[in-house]
N, C-alpha and C positions, 0 to 999 in steps of 0.2 A: 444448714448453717451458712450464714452467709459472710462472703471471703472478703477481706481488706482489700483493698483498691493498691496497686502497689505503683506509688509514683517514681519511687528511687531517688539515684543519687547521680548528680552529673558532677563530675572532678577535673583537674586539667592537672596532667601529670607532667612531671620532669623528666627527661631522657639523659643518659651522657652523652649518643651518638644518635642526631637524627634533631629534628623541631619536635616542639611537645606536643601531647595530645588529650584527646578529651577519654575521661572513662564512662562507662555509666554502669553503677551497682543498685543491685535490686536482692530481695530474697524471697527463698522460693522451699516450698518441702520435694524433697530427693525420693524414688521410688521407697523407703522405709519411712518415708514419713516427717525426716526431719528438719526442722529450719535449716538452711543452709544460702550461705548469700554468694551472691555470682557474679562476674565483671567481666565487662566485654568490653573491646576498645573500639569508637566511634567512627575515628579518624583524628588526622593533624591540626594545627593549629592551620596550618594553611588550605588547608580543606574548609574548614568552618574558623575564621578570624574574630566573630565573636560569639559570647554565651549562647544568645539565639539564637544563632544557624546551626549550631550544636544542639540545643533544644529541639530545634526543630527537625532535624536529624532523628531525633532519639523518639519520637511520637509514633512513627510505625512500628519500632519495638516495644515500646510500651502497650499498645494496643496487641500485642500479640502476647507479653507475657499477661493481661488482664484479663485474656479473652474471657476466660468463664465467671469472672466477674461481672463483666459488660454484657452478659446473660438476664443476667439480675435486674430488678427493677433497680433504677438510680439514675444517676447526671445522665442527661443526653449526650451520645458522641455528635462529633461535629463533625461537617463534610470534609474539612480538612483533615481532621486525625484518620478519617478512615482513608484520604487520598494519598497518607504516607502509611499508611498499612497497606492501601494495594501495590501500592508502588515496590515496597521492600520484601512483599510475598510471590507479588506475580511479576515482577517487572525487574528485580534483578539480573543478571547477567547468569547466577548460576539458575536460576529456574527457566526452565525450555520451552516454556509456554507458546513464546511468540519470537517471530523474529527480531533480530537487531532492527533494521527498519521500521518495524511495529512496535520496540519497547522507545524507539528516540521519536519516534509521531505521537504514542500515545503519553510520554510524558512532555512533549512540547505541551498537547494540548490542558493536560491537566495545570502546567502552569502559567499558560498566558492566558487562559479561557476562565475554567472550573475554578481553578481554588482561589483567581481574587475576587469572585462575585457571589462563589456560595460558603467563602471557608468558616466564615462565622457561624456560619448555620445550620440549626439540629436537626441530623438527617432526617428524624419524625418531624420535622417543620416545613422539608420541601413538596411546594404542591405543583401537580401538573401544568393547572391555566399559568403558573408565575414561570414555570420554565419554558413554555410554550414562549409568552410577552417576551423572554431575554431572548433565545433565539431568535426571533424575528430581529432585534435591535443588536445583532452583534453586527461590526463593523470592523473594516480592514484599519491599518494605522491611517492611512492617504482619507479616509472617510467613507468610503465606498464600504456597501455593502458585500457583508460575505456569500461566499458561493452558497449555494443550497448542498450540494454535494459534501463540501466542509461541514455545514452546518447538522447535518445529518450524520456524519461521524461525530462529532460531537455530542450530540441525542446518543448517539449508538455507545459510545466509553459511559458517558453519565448513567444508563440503563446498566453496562456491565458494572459502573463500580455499584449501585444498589444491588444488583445480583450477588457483589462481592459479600454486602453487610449483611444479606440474607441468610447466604450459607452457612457467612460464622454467626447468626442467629443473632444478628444484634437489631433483627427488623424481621418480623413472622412475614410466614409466608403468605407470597398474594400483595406483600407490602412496597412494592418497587415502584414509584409514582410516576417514573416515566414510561412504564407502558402503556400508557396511554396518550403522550405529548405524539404530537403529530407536526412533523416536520417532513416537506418535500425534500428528495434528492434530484429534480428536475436539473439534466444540465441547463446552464445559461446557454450554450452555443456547441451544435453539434460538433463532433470529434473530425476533425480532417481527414480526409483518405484521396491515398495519390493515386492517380490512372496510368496505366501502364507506360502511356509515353511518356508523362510526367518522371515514373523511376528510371527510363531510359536517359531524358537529359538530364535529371541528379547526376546519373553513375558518370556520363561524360564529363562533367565541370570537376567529377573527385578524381586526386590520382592516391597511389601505393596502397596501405595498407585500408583508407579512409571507403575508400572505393569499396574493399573488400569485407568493410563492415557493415557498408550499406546494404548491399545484395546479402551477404549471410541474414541479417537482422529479417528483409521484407520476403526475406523465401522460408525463412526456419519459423517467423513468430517469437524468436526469443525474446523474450523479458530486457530491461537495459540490465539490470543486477546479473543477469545469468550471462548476458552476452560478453560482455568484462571480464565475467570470473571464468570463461575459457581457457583452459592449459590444452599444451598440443596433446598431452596424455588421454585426452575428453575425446580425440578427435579419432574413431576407427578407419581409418581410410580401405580398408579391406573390404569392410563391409557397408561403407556409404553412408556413416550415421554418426550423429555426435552424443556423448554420453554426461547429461546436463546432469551435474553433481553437486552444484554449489552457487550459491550467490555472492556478490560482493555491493557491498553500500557504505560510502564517505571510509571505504577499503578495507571496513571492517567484514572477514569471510566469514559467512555462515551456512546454512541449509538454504534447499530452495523452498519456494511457498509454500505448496503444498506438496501433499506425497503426487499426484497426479504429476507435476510439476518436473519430475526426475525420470521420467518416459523419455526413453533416447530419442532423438529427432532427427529422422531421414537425409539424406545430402543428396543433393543432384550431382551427377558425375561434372558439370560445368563449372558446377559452385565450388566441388571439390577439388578441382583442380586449379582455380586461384587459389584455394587455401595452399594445396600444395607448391606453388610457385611462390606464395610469402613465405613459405616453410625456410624453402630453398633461400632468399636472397634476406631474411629476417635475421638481426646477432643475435636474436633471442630462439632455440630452436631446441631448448633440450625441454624434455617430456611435462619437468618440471615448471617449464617458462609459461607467464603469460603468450595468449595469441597473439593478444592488442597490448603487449609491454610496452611503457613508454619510456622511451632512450634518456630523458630527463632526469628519470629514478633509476638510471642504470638498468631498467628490467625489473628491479624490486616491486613496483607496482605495476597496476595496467594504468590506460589515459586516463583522465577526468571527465568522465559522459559530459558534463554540462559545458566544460570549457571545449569541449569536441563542436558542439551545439551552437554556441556562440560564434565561434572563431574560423570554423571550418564547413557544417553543414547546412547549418543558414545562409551563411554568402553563396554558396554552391546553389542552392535553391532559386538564389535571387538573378544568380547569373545567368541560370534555366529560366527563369521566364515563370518561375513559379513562385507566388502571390499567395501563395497558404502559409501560413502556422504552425511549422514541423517543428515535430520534438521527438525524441527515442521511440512513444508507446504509439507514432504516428505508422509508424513502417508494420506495427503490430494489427494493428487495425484494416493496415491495407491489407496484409498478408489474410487476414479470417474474411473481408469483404470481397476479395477477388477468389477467392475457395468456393464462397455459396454462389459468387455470380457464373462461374463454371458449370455450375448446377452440381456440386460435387454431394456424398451424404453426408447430412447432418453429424454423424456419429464418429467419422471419418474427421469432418474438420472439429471438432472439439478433442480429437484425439490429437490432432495436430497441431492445435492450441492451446493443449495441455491444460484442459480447465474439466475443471472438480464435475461440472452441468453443462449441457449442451444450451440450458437456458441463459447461463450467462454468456453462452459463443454468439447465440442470437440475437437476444436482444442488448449486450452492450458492445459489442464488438465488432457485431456485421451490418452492414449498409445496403440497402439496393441499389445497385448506379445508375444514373440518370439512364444510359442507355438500353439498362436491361427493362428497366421501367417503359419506356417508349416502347421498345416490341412486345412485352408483354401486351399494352394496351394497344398497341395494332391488331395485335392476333383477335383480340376482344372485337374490335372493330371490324375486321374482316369476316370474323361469322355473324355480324349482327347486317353490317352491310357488302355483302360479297362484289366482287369483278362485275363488271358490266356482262360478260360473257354468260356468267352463273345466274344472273338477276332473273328473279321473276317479274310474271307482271304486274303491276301495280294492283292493291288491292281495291281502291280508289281511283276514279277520273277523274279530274275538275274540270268540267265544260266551259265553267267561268268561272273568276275570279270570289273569293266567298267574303262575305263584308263583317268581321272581326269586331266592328263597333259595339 
């Protein structure tokens, strides 16, 4: 038998205490079977200021009280309706799926990218060659093409929300058109990585805490979210190690990345005892307190990584004499580069890395430095052409000159 399509009812209610808000009622049969009609409240009038954005609000729940209608042969859904069904199933605050920083990147991109170029259109209408052609033509606001790396997360959300229509069956399976779009993640321009004297004149041009952030960050490999979200509580000083529990992003606290990700991380007794000495001279120093509290917010938060980056550890950079492109994930990068150039094991620095594969330690993370490169290809050189001492004799003589013409 097949089931009515249920659009419902959008209302805008009165309050005594508060701005009004929007309802939306629908009906539905209750586990005995019976009609029975339902309302749920949207949000405020200041939330959604008119009809539409209220509407449009109410399209991911619609799609989810229809689901098993939208089983049924009938109207096509559109990429939009299904882009506010993923959003309100997987992308809410209360589902755990992903992190804060993964649900605020993955609906930037659903709304500056996806839904004004495909929302018109019936998911059974997107084809691979036409997502392929948009990709290639996305473009920054300045005019500049976008990254390949962007552009490939991008392919990669559009892939998961067909994934999404599939499960709930509103597309059989095998039906997901972008698995097949081929899009490079090639970067434009290799990731920086600082040489040892290079972190030496950083640490000299930083002083107090700024200093202290540097050297923990390119010795631990922390994360910038992880390295913020340090409380002195994290920090075992006993036993030499820090206990990474948490992230922070635009200061909203969550989990870390992955589970991998929550492996305590080793201290140098060197390292540890600058932490120990900001312990000592920091107003922030109870267990509860940020590391890196910023006296601004009282201690209520830690710094702003990016205004850190701007105002403090880019000038320091430039004062050193260094001419690279630092940013937080740059000290990350040194820290896994200068691990394999040690000759350390592979298993060893992806532990230290805290990454899920030792494949993504090596090939995104680690560099060979030019100098380990150069002795490598001596050592090649030296067995192919030994010391005058070890040389044999020539296998050949030339009596004379040989004419090549």
């Amino acid at each position: 038998m097949r089931q009515r399509y249920q659009r419902g009812c959008l209302r805008r209610t009165t309050r005594k205490a508060g701005p009004d808000r929007w309802e939306y009622l629908w009906r539905e049969n209750d586990v005995t079977g019976k009609r029975v009609r339902r309302t749920t409240v949207i949000g405020t009038v200041q939330q959604y200021p008119t009809r539409d954005l209220a509407q449009a609000a109410v399209n991911g729940l619609r799609m989810q009280i229809n689901q098993d209608r939208l089983r049924q042969p009938g109207p096509d859904i559109l990429v939009a309706n299904l882009v506010d069904h993923y959003v309100q199933t997987e992308l809410s605050e209360e589902i755990g799926w992903h992190s804060h920083a993964t649900r605020i990147v993955y609906r930037q991109f659903l709304k500056r990218w996806i839904r004004p170029h495909w929302g018109t259109v019936s998911v059974c209408s997107v084809r691979t060659i036409a997502v392929e052609h948009w990709l290639r033509g996305l473009q920054r606001a300045d005019g500049t093409p976008l990254a390949n790396a962007t552009k490939a997360k991008i392919r990669n959300l559009l892939s998961v929300l067909f994934n999404h229509a599939i499960r709930y069956e509103w597309l059989g399976q095998g039906g997901n058109p972008i698995s097949l779009v081929r899009q490079s993640a090639k970067r434009m321009r290799i990731p920086e990585v600082l040489e040892p004297s290079e972190i030496q004149s950083l640490l000299l041009q930083l002083k107090s805490c700024f200093r202290l952030m540097v050297l923990l960050d390119v010795t631990t490999g922390l994360r910038r979210s992880e390295l913020f979200a340090l409380k002195w509580s994290d920090v075992d000083f006993s036993n030499m190690r820090l206990d990474v529990s948490r992230s922070i992003y635009l200061r909203h606290v969550g989990d870390c990345k992955t589970e991998a990700s929550r492996k305590p991380v080793p201290l140098d007794e060197r390292v540890a005892a600058d932490l120990w000495l900001w312990k000592e001279t920091s107003r922030f120093r109870q267990p509860d307190d940020w590391i890196f509290a910023s006296p601004r917010t009282m201690g209520k938060h830690p710094f702003w990584p990016d205004a850190l980056l701007q105002k403090i550890i880019r000038p320091a950079a430039l004062r050193a004499g260094i001419d690279k492109k630092i940013g937080w994930h740059t000290f990350r990068h040194t820290f896994s580069t200068l691990l394999i150039a040690n000759g350390e094991n592979v298993k060893v620095v992806q532990e230290l890395m805290r990454h899920a594969s030792s494949r993504c330690t090596l090939e995104v993370y680690s560099q060979a430095r030019i100098l380990a490169k150069c002795h490598a290809q001596q050592r090649v050189v030296q067995m192919i052409l030994p010391t005058e001492a070890d040389a044999p004799e020539p296998l050949v003589r030339c009596e004379s000159p040989i004419d090549i013409r």
